[in-house]
Kinemage of the C-alpha trace (Angstrom):
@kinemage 1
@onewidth
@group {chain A} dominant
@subgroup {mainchain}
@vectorlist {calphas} color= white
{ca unk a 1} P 132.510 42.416 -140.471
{ca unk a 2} L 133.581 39.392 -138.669
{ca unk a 3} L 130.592 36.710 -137.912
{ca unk a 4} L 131.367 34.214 -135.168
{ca unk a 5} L 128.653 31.772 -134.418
{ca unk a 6} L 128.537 29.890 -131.227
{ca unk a 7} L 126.571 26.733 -130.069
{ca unk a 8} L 125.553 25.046 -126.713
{ca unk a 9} L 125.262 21.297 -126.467
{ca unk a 10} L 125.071 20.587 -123.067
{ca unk a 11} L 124.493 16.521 -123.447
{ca unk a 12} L 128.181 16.568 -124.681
{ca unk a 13} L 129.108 19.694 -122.583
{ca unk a 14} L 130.968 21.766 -125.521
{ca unk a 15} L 130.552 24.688 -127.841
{ca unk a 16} L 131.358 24.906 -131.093
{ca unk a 17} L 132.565 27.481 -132.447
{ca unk a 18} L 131.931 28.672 -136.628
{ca unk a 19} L 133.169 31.289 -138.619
{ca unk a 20} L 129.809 32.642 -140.699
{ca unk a 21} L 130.806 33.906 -144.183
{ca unk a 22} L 129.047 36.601 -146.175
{ca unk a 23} L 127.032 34.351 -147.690
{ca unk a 24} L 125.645 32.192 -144.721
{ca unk a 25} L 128.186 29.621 -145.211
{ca unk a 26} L 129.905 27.793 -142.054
{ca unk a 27} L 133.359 26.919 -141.174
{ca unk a 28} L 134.305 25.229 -137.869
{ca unk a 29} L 137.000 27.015 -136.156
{ca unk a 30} L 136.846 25.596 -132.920
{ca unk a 31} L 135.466 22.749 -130.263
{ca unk a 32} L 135.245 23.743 -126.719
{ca unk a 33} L 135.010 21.275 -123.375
{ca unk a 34} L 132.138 22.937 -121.223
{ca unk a 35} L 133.183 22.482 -117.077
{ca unk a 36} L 129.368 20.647 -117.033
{ca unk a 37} L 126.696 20.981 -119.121
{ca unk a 38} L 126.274 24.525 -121.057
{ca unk a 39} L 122.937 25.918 -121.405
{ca unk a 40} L 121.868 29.315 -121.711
{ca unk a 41} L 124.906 32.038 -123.017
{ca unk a 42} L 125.501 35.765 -123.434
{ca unk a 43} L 127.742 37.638 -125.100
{ca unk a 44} L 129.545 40.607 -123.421
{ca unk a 45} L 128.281 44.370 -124.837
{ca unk a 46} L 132.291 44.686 -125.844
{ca unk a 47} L 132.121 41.729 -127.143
{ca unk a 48} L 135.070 40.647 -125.636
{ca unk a 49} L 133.700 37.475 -123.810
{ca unk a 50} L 131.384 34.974 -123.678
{ca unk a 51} L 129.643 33.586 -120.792
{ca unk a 52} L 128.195 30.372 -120.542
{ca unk a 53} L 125.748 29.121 -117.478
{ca unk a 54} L 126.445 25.342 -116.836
{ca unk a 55} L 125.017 22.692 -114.643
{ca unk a 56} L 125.124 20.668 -112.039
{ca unk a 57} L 127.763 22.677 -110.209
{ca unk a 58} L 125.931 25.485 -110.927
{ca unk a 59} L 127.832 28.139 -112.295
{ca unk a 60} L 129.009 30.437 -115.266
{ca unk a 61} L 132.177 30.630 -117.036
{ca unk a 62} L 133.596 33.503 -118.660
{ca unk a 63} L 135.511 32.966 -121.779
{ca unk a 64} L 138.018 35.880 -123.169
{ca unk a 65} L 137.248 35.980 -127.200
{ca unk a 66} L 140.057 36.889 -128.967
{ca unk a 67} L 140.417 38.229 -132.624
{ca unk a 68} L 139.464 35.463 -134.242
{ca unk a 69} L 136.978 34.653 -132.129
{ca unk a 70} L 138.451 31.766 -130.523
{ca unk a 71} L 137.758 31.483 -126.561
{ca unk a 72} L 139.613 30.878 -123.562
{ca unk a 73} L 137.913 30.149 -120.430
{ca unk a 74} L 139.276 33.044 -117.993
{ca unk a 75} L 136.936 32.666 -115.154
{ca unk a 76} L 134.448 30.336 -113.137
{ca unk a 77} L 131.869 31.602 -110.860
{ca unk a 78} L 129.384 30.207 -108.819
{ca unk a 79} L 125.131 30.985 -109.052
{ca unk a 80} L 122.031 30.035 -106.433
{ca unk a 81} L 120.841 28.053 -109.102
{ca unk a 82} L 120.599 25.931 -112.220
{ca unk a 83} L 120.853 28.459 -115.052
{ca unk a 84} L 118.209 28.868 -117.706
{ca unk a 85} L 118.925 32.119 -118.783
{ca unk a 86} L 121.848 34.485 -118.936
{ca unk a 87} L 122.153 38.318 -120.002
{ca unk a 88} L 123.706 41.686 -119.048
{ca unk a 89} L 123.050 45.029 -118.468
{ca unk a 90} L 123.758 47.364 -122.110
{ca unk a 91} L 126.990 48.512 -119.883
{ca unk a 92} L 128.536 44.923 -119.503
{ca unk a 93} L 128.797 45.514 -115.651
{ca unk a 94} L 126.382 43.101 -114.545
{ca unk a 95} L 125.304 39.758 -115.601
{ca unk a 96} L 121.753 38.272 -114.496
{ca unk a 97} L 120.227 35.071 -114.664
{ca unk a 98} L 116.994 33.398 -114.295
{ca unk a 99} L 116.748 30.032 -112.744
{ca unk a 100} L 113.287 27.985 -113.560
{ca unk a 101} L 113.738 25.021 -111.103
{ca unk a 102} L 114.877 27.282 -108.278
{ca unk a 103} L 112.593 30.015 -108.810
{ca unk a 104} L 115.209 32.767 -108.388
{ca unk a 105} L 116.955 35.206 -110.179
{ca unk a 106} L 120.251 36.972 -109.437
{ca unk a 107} L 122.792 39.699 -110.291
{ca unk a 108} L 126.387 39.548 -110.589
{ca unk a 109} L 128.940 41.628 -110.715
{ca unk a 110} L 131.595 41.398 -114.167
{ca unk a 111} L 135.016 43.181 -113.373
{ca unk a 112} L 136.928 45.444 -115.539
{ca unk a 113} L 138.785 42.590 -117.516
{ca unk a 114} L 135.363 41.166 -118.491
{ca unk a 115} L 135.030 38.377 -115.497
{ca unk a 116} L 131.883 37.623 -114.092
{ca unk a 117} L 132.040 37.383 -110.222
{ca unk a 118} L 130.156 35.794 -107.118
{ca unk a 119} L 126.078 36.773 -106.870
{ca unk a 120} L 125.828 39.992 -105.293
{ca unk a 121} L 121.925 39.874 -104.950
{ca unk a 122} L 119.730 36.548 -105.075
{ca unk a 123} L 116.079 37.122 -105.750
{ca unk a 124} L 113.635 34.288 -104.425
{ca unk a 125} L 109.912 33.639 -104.708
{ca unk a 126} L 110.153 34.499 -108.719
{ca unk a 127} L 108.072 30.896 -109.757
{ca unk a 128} L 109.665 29.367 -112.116
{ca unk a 129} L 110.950 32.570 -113.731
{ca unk a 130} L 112.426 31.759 -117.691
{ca unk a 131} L 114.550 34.708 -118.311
{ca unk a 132} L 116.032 37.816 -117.783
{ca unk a 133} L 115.671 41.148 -119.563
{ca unk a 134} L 117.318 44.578 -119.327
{ca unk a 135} L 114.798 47.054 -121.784
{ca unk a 136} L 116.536 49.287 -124.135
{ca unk a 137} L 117.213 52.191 -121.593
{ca unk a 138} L 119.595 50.195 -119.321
{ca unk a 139} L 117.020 50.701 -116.244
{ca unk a 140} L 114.202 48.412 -115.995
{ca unk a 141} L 114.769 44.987 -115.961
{ca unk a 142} L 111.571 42.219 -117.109
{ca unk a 143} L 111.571 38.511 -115.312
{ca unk a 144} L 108.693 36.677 -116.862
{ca unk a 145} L 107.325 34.161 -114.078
{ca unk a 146} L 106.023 31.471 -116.063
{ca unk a 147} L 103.914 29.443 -113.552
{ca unk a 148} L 102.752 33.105 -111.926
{ca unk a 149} L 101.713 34.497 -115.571
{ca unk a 150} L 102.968 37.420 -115.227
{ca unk a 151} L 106.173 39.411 -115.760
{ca unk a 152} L 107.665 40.685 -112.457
{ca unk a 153} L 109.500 44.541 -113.079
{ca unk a 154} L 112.551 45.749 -111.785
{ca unk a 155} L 114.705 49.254 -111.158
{ca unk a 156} L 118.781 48.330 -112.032
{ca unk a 157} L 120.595 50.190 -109.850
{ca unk a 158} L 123.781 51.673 -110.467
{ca unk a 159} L 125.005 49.380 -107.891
{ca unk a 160} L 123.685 46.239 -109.847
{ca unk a 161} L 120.849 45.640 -106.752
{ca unk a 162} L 117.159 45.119 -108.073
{ca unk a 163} L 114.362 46.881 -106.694
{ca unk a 164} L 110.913 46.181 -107.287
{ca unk a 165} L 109.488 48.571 -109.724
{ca unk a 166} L 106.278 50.530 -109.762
{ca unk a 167} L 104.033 48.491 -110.614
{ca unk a 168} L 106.008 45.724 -109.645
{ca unk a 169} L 104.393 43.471 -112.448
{ca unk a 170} L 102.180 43.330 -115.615
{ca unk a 171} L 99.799 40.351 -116.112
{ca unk a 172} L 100.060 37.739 -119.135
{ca unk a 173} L 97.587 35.879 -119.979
{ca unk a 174} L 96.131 33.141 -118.097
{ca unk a 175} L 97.976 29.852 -118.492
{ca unk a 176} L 100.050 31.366 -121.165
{ca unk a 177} L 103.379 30.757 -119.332
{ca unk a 178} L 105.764 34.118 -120.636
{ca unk a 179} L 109.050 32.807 -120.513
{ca unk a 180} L 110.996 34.723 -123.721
{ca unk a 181} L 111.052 38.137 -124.733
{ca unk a 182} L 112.945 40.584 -127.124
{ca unk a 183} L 112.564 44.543 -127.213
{ca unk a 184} L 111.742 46.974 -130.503
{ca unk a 185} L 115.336 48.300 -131.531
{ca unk a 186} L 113.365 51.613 -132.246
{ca unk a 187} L 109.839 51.686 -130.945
{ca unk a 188} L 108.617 51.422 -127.261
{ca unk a 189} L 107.221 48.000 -127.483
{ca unk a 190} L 108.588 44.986 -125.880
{ca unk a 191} L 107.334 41.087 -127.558
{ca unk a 192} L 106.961 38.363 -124.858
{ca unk a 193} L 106.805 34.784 -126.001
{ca unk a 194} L 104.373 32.763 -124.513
{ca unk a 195} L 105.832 28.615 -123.539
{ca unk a 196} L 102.399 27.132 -122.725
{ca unk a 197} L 100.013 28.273 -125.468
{ca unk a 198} L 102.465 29.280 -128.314
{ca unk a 199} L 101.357 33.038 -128.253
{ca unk a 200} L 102.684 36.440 -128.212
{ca unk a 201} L 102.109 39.375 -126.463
{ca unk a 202} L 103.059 42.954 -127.960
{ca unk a 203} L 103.634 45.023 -124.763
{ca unk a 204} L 103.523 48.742 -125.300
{ca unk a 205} L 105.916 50.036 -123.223
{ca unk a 206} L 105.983 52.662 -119.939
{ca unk a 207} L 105.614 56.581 -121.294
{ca unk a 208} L 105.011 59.249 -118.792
{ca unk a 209} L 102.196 58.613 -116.512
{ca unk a 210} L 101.215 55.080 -118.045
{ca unk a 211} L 101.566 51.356 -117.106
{ca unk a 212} L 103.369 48.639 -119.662
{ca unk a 213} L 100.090 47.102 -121.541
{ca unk a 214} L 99.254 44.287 -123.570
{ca unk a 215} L 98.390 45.826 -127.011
{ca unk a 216} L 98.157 42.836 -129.088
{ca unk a 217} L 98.383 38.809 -128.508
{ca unk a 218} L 98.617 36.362 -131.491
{ca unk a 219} L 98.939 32.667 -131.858
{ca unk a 220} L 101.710 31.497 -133.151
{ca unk a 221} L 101.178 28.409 -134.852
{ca unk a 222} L 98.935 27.153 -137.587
{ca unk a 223} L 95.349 27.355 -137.790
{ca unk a 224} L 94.353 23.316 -136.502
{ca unk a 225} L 97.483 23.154 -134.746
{ca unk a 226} L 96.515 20.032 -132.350
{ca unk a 227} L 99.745 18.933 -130.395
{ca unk a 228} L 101.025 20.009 -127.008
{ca unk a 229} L 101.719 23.710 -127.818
{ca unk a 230} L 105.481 24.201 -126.174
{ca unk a 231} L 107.197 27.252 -127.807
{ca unk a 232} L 110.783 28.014 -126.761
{ca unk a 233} L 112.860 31.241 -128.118
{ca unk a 234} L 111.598 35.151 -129.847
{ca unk a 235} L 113.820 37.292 -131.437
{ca unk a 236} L 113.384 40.090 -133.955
{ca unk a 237} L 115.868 41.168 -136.546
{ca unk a 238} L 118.045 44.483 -136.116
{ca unk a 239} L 115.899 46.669 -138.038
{ca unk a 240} L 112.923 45.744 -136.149
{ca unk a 241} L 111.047 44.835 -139.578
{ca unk a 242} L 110.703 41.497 -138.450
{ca unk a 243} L 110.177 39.253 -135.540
{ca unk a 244} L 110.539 35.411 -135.400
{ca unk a 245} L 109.446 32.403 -132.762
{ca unk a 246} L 110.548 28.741 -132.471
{ca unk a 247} L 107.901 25.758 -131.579
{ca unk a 248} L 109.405 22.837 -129.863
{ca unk a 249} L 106.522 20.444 -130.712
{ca unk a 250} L 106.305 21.272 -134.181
{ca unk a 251} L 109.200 22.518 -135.199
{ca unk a 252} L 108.149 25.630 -136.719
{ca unk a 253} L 110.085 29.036 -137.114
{ca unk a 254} L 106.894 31.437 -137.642
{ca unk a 255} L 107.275 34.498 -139.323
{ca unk a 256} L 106.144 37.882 -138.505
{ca unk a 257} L 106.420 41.236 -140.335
{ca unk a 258} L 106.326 44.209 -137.913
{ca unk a 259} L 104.841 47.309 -138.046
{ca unk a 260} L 106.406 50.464 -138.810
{ca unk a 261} L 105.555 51.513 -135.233
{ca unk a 262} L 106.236 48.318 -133.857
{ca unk a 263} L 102.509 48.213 -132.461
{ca unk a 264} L 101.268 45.396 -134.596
{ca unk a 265} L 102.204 41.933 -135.509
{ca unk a 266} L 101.016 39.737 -138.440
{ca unk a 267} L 102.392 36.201 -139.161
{ca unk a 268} L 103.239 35.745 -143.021
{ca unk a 269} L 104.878 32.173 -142.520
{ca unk a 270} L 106.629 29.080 -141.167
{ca unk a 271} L 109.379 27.549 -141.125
{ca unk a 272} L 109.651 23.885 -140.920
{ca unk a 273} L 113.339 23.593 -139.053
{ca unk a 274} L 115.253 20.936 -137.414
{ca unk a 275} L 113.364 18.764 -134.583
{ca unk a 276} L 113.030 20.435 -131.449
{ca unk a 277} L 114.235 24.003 -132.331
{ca unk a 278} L 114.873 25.189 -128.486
{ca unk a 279} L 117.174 28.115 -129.181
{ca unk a 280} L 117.736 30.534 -132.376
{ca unk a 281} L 119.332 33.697 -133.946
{ca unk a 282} L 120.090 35.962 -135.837
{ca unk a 283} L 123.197 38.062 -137.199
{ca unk a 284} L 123.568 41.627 -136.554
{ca unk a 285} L 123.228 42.486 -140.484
{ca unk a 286} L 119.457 41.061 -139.740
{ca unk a 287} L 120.996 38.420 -142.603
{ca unk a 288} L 120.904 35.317 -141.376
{ca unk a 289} L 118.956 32.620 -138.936
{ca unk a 290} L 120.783 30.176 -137.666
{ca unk a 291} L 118.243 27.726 -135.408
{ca unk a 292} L 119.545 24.460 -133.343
{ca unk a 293} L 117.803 21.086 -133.604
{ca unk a 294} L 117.795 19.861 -129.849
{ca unk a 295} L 116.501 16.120 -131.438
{ca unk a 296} L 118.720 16.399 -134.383
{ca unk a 297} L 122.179 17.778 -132.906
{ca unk a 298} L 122.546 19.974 -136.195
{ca unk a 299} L 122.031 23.641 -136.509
{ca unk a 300} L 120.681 25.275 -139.643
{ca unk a 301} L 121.296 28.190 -141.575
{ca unk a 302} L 118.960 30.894 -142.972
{ca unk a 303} L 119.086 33.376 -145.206
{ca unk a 304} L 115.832 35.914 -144.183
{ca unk a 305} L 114.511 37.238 -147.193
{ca unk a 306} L 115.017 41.396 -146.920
{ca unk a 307} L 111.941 42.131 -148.597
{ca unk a 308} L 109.296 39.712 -146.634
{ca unk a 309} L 110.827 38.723 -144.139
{ca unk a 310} L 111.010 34.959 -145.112
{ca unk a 311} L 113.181 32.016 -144.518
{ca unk a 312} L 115.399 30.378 -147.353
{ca unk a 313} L 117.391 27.229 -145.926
{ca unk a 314} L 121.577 27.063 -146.871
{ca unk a 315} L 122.377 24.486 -145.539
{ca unk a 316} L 122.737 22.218 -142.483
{ca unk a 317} L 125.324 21.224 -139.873
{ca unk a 318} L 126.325 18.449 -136.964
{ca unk a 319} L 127.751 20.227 -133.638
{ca unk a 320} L 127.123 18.472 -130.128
{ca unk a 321} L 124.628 16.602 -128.477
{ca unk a 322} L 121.358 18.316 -128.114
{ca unk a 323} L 122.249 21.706 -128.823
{ca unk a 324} L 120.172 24.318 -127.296
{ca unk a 325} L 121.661 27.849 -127.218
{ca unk a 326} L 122.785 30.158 -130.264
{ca unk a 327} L 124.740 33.132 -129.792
{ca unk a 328} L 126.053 35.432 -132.875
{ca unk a 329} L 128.985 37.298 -132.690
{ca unk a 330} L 129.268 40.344 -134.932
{ca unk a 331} L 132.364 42.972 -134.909
């Protein structure tokens, strides 16, 4: 299996590009000019491109990847806003984004060579909404509103337009600030990551007859922790074993083991990382963390131990200025 690791630096508008080797280890294969400065990034279901929202024409590129995982920039298109978050539907047709300082979220269209097009449906009124997520049956689609506390629900439509779902929203908690999530791989629960008070919330998800509902919410950070609490990225690994979270202020990976119904969280470490860790993740093997020092402009490398779910460090590397997203590509 090929690894490709990519990485956003948007103060010196590139991505580079490394080639992850079975052991963790990096090689740089490649140093892309961003057309502005390149935040948030996806990578297409095919995995045939990359897309990349940038700023201040705000906008996303699509780059082709080809077999070495090199990129090309193949397309430009413009959004309503400045992008904080990028994904697609599990089908690669559509790509949505969230934008925080515009309070909107839209959908647009990507064509059969893997181009992302012109919005085809801007939503407004979303406050400050931090990302956007398609759940693991291709149909319901979760915005968490960070200023509104609450994460706003949506039916994808095979025409890529968003309609508001029934209920149309489930509450966080108050002054939490959801802005991240990730979904079970296996198990109807969904884990939203919490900006303002560094928590989590286990959502169980919608069965027959039943509402999404907050089944569990833990704190993320040390027992004492006094700083500003300002956590940034969630992911869990492909196994669903074990789930992760980044903390801007102190620069802390925590560590959770999951349960084997996916109900239950418990944190069995941290992670000191590199300053500012505002984006992170991890291979498709479940392998490897790689996490991006926005104050350090280095990534670093993980190996996640298989039986507790720990991280060991490998090593360390320089990319751009203030690096902030991490996409893996595995094929």
């Amino acid at each position: 299996m090929k690894q490709i690791v990519y990485i956003a630096s948007p103060d010196s508008q590139q991505i580079h590009v490394w080639q992850m080797d079975k052991e963790g280890l990096l090689t740089l294969l490649q140093v892309v000019d961003t057309p502005g400065q390149g935040q948030p990034m996806a990578i297409s279901p095919d995995k045939t491109h990359l897309y990349i929202g940038v700023r201040p024409t705000f906008g996303v590129v699509s780059y082709a990847i080809d077999e070495q995982g090199l990129l090309t920039e193949a397309g430009m298109a413009p959004l309503p806003g400045s992008p904080t978050h990028i994904s697609t539907d599990l089908q690669g047709r559509f790509l949505f984004c969230a934008s925080y300082s515009m309070s909107c979220a839209s959908v647009s269209p990507i064509d059969e060579g893997g181009i992302v097009g012109a919005p085809i449906q801007v939503l407004e009124g979303m406050t400050n909404c931090h990302s956007v997520n398609i759940d693991p049956t291709n149909q319901i689609v979760w915005v968490p509103c960070l200023k509104e506390d609450r994460i706003r629900l949506f039916d994808l439509g095979a025409d890529g337009q968003l309609q508001p779902h029934r209920p149309e929203a489930v509450d966080s908690v108050t002054d939490a600030g959801p802005r991240h999530m990730d979904f079970h791989p296996h198990r109807p629960y969904a884990y939203c990551l919490n900006e303002l008070n560094s928590s989590v919330n286990v959502f169980a998800l919608e069965e027959a007859g039943t509402l999404p509902r907050i089944v569990q919410t833990l704190d993320t950070l040390p027992s004492g922790f006094a700083d500003t609490r300002w956590a940034a990225d969630i992911h869990i690994t492909p196994d669903g074993r074990y789930l992760y979270s980044c903390d801007r202020t102190a620069s802390l990976i925590t560590c959770f083991s999951v349960s084997e119904d996916g109900s239950t969280l418990s944190v069995t470490g941290y992670q000191p990382t590199q300053t500012q860790p505002r984006g992170f993740n991890i291979d498709a093997k479940g392998h490897f963390l790689v996490a991006a020092g926005q104050k350090t402009d280095h990534i670093e490398v993980y190996r996640i131990n298989d039986e507790t779910g720990l991280l060991q460090p490998l090593a360390r590397y320089p990319v751009g200025k203030g690096p902030m997203w991490v996409s893996i590509l595995s094929r």
